[in-house]
MDTraj code that builds the backbone (N, CA, C; nanometers):
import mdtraj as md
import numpy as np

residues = "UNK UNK UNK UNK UNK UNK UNK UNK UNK UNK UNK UNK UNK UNK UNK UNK UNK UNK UNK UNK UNK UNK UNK UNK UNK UNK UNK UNK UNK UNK UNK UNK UNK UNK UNK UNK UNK UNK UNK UNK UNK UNK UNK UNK UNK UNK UNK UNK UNK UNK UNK UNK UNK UNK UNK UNK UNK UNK UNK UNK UNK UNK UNK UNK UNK UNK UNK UNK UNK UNK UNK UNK UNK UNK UNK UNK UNK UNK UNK UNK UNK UNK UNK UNK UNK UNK UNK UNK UNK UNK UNK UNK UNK UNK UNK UNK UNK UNK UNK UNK UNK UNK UNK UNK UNK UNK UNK UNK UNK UNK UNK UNK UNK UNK UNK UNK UNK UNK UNK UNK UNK".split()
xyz = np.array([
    [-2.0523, 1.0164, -6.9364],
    [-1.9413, 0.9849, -7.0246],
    [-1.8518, 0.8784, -6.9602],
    [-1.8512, 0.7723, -7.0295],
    [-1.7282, 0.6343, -6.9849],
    [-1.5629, 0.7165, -6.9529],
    [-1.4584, 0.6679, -6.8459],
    [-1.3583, 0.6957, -6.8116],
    [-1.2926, 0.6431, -6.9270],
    [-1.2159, 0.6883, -6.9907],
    [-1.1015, 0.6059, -7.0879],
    [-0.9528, 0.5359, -6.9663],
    [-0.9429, 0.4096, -7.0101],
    [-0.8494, 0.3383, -6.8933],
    [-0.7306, 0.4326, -6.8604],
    [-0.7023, 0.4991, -6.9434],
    [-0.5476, 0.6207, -6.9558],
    [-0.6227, 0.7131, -6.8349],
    [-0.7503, 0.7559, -6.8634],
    [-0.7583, 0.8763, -6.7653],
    [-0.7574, 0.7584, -6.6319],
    [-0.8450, 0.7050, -6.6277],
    [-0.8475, 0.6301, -6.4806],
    [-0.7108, 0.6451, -6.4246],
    [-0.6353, 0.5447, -6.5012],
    [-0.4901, 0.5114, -6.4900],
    [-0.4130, 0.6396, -6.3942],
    [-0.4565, 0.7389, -6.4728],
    [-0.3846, 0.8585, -6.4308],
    [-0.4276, 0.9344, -6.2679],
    [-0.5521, 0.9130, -6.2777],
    [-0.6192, 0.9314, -6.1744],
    [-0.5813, 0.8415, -6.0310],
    [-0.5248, 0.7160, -6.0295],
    [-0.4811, 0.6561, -5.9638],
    [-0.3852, 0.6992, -5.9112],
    [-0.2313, 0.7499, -5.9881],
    [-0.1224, 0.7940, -6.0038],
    [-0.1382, 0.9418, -5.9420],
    [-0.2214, 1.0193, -5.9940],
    [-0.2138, 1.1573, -5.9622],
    [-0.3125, 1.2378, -5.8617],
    [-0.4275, 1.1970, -5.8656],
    [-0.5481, 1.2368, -5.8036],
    [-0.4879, 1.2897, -5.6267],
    [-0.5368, 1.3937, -5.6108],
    [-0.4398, 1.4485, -5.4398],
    [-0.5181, 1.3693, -5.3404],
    [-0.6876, 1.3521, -5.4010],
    [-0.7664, 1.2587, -5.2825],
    [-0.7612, 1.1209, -5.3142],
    [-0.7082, 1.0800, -5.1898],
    [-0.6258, 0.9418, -5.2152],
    [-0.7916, 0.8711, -5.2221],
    [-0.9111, 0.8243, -5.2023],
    [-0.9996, 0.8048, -5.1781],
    [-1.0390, 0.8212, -5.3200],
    [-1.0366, 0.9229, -5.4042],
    [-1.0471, 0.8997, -5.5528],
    [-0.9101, 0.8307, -5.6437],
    [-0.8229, 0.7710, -5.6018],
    [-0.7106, 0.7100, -5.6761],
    [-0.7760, 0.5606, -5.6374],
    [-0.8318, 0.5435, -5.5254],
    [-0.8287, 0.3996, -5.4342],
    [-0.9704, 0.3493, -5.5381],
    [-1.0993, 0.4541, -5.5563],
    [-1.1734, 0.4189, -5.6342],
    [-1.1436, 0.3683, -5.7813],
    [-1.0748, 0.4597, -5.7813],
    [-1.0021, 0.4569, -5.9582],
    [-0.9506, 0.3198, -5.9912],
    [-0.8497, 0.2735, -5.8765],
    [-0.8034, 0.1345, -5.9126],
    [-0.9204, 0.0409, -5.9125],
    [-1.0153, 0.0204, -5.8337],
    [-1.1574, -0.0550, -5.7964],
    [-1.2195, -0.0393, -5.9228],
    [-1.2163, 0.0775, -5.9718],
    [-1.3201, 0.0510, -6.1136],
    [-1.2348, 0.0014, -6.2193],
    [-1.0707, 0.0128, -6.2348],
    [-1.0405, -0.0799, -6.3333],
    [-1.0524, -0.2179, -6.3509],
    [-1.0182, -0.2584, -6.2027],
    [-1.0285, -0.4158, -6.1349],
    [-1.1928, -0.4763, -6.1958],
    [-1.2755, -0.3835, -6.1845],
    [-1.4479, -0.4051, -6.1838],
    [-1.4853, -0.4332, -6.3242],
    [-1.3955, -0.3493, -6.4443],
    [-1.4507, -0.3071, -6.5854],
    [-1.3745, -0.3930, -6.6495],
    [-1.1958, -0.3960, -6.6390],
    [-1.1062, -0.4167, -6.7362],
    [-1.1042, -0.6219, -6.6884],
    [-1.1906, -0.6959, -6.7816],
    [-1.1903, -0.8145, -6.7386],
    [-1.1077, -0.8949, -6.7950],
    [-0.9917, -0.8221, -6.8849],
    [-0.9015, -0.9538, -6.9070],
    [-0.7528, -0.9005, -6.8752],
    [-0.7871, -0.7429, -6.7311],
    [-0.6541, -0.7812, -6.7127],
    [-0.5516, -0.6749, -6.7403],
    [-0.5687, -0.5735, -6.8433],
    [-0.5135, -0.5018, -6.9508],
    [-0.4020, -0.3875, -6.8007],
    [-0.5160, -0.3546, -6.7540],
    [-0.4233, -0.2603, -6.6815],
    [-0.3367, -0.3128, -6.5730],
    [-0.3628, -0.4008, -6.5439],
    [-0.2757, -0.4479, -6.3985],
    [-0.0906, -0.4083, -6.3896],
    [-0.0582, -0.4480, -6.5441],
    [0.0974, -0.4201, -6.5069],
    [0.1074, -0.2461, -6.5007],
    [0.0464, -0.1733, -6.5642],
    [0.0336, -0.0460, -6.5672],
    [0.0122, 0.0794, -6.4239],
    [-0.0904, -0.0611, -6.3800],
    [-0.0856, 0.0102, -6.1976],
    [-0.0651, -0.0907, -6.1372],
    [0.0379, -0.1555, -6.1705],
    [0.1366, -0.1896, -6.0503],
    [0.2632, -0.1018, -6.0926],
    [0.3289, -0.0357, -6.2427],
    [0.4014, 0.0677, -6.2376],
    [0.3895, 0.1447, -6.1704],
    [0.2602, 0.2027, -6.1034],
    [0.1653, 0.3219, -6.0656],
    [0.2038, 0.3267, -5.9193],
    [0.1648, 0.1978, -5.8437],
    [0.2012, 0.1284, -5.7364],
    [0.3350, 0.1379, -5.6723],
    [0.4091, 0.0702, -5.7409],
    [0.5578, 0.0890, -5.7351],
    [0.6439, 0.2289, -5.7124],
    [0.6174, 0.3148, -5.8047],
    [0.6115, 0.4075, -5.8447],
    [0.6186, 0.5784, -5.6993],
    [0.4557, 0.4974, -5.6642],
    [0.4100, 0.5707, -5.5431],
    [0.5271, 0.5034, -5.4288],
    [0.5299, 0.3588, -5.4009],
    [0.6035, 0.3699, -5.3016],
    [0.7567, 0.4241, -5.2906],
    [0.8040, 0.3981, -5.4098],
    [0.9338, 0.4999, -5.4059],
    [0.9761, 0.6774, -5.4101],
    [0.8451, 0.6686, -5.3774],
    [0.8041, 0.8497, -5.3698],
    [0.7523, 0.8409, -5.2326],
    [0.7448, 0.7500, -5.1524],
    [0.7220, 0.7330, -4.9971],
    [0.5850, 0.7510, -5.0085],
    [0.4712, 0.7100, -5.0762],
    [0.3364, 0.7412, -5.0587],
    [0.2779, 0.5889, -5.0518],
    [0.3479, 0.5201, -4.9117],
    [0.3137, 0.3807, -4.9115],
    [0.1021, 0.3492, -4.9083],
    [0.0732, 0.4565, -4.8130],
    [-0.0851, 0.4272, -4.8417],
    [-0.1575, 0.4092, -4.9565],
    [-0.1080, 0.5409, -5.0676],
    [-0.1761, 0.4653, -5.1804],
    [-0.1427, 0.3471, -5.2671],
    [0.0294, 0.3314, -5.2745],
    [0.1013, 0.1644, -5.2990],
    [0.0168, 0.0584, -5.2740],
    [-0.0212, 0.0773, -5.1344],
    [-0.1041, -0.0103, -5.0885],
    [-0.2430, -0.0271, -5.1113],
    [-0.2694, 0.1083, -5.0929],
    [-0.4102, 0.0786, -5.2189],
    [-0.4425, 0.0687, -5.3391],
    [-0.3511, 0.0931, -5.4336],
    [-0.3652, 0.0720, -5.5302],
    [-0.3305, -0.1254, -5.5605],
    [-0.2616, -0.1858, -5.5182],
    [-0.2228, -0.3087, -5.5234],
    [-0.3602, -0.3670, -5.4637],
    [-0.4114, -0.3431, -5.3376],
    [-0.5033, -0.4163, -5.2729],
    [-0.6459, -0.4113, -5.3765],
    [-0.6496, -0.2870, -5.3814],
    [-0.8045, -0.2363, -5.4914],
    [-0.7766, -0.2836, -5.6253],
    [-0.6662, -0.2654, -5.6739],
    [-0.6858, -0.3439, -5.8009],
    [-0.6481, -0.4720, -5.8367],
    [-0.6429, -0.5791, -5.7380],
    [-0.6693, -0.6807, -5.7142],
    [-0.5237, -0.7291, -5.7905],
    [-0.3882, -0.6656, -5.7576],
    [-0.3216, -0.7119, -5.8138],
    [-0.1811, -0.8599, -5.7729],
    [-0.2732, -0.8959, -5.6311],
    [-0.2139, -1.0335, -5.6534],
    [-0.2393, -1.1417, -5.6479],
    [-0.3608, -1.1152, -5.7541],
    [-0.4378, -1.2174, -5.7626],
    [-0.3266, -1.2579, -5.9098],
    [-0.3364, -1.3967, -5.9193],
    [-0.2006, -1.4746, -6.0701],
    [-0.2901, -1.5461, -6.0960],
    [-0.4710, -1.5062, -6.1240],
    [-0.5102, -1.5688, -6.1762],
    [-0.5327, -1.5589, -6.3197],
    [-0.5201, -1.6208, -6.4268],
    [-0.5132, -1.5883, -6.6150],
    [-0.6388, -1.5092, -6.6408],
    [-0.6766, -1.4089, -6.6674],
    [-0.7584, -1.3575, -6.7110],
    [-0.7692, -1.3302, -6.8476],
    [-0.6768, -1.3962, -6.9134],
    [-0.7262, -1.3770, -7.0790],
    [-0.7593, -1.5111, -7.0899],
    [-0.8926, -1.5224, -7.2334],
    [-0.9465, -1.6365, -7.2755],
    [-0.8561, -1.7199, -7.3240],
    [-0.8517, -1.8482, -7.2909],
    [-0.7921, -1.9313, -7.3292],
    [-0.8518, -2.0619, -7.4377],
    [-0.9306, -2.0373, -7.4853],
    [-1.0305, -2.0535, -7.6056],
    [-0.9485, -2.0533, -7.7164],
    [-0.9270, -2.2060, -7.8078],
    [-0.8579, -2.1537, -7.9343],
    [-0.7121, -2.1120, -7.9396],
    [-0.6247, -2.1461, -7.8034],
    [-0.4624, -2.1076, -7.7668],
    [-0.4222, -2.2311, -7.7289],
    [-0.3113, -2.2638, -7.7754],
    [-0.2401, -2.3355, -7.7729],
    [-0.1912, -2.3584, -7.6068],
    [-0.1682, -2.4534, -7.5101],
    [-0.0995, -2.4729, -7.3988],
    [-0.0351, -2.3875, -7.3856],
    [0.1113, -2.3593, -7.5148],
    [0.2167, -2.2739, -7.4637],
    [0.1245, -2.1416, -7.4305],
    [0.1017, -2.0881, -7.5127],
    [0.0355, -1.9702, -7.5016],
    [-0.0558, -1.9326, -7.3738],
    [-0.1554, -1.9942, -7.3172],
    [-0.2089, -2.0357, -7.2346],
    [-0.1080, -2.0192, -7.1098],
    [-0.0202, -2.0764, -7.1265],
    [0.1178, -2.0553, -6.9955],
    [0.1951, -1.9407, -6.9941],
    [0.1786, -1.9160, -7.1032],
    [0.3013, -1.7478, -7.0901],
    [0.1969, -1.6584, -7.0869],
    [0.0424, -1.6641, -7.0590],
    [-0.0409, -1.5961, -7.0355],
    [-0.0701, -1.6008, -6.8767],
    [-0.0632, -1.7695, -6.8117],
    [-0.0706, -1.7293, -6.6358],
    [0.0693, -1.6837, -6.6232],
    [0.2082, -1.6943, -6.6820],
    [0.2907, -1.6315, -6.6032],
    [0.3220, -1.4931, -6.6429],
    [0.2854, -1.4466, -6.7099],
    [0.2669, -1.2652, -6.7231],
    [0.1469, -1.2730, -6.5914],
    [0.0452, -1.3154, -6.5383],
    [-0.0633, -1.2468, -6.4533],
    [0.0343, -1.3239, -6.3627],
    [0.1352, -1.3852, -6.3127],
    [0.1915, -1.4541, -6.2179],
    [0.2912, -1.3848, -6.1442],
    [0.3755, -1.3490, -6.2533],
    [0.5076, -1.2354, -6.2419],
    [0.4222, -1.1194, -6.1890],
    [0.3170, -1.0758, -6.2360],
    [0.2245, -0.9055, -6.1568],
    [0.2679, -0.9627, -6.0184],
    [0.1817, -1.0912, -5.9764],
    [0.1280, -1.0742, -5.8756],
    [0.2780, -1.1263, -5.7670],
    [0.3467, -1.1908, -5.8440],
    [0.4815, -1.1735, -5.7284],
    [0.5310, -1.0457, -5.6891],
    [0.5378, -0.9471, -5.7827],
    [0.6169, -0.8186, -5.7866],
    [0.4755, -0.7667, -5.7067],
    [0.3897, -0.7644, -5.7100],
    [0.2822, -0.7031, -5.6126],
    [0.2813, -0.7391, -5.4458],
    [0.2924, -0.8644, -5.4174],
    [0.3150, -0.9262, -5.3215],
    [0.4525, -0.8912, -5.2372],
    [0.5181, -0.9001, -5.3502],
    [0.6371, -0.7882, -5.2432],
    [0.6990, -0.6656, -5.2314],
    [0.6076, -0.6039, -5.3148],
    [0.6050, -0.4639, -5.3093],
    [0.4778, -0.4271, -5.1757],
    [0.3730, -0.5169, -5.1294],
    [0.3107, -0.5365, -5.0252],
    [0.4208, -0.5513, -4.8955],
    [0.4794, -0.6591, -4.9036],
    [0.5881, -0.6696, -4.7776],
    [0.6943, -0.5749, -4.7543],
    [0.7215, -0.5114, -4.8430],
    [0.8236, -0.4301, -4.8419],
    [0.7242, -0.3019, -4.7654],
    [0.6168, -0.2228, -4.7712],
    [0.5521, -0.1298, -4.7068],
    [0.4983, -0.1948, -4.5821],
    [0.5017, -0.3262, -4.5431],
    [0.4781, -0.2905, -4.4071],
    [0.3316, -0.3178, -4.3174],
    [0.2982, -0.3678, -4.2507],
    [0.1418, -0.3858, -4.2009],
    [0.0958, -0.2270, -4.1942],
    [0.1319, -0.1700, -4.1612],
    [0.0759, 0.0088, -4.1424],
    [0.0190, 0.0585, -4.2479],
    [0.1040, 0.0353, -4.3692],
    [0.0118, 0.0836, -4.4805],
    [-0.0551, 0.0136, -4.5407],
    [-0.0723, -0.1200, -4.4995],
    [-0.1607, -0.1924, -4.5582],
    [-0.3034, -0.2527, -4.5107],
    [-0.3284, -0.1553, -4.3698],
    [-0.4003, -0.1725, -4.2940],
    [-0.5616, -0.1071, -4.3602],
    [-0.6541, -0.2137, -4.3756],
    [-0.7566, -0.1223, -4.3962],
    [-0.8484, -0.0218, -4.3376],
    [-0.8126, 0.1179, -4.4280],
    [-0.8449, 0.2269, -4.3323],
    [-1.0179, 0.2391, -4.3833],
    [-1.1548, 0.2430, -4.3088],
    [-1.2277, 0.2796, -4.3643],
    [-1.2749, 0.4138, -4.3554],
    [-1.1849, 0.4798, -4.2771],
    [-1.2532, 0.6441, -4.2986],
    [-1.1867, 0.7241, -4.4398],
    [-1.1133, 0.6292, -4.5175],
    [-1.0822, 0.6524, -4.6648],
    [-1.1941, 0.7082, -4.7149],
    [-1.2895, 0.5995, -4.6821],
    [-1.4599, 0.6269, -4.8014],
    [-1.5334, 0.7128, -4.6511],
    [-1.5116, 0.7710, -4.6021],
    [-1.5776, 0.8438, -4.5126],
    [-1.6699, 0.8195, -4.3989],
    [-1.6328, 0.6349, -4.3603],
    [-1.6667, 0.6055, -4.2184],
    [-1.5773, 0.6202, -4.1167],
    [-1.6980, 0.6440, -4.0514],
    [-1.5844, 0.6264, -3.9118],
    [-1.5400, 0.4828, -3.8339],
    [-1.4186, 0.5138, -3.8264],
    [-1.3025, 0.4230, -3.8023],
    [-1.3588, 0.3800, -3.6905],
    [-1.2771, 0.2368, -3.6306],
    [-1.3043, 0.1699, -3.4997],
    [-1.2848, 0.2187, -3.3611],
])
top = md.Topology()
chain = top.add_chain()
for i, resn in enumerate(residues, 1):
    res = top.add_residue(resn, chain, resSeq=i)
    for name in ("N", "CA", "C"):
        top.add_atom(name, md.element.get_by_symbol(name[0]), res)
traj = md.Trajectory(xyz[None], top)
C-alpha cells in the first residue's frame, strides 16, 4: 500500500525512531517531484527544533533536501512572472532552512551513520 504524503508527513514529525522520521523525509524528497511538501517539513523541522530535538531538525532539513532553491514546478506554458514567484517560494524554503541549519549548530548536523545501523567511525 502507497504512504499518503499526510501520513509520511506525520511520520517525520512524530515517529519515536528517529531513523524512521529521517527515512520518511528521504522518501518525500525521492517521490514528491514538484516540491509539494517541502514548506510542510520545514514546519516539521522548525517545529522539532523549538522542542530541542535539534537531531531530527537536522535531519529532516538535510534528508529532505530542503535547501536546495531550486524551482521544481514546471515552468512550461507560465508566464516569467509566475515562473519567479515560483523560484522564490522554493528560495524563501531554502533560506529559512539554511538558518534554521546554523542556528542548531555543527553537532546536530553531523552525519551520524549508526542512524541506519552502521557502525560509526
Amino acid at each position: 500500500m502507497e504512504r499518503l504524503p499526510n501520513e509520511t508527513l506525520q511520520q517525520t514529525a512524530l515517529h519515536a525512531n528517529i531513523s524512521e522520521a529521517a527515512a520518511a523525509a528521504w522518501f518525500l524528497a525521492e517521490t514528491d517531484r514538484l516540491g509539494e511538501y517541502k514548506p510542510h517539513l520545514l514546519f516539521i523541522a522548525e517545529g522539532a527544533a523549538a522542542r530541542g530535538d535539534d537531531k531530527r531538525a537536522a535531519l529532516l532539513v538535510t534528508l529532505g533536501v530542503l535547501t536546495d532553491e531550486g524551482n521544481l514546478r514546471p515552468a512550461l506554458d507560465k508566464s516569467p512572472a509566475e515562473v519567479a514567484a515560483d523560484y522564490e517560494h522554493f528560495r524563501s524554503i531554502a533560506v529559512r532552512a539554511r538558518t534554521l541549519v546554523g542556528q542548531l549548530g555543527s553537532a546536530a548536523c553531523r552525519r551520524d551513520v549508526s542512524l541506519f545501523g552502521f557502525a560509526g567511525p
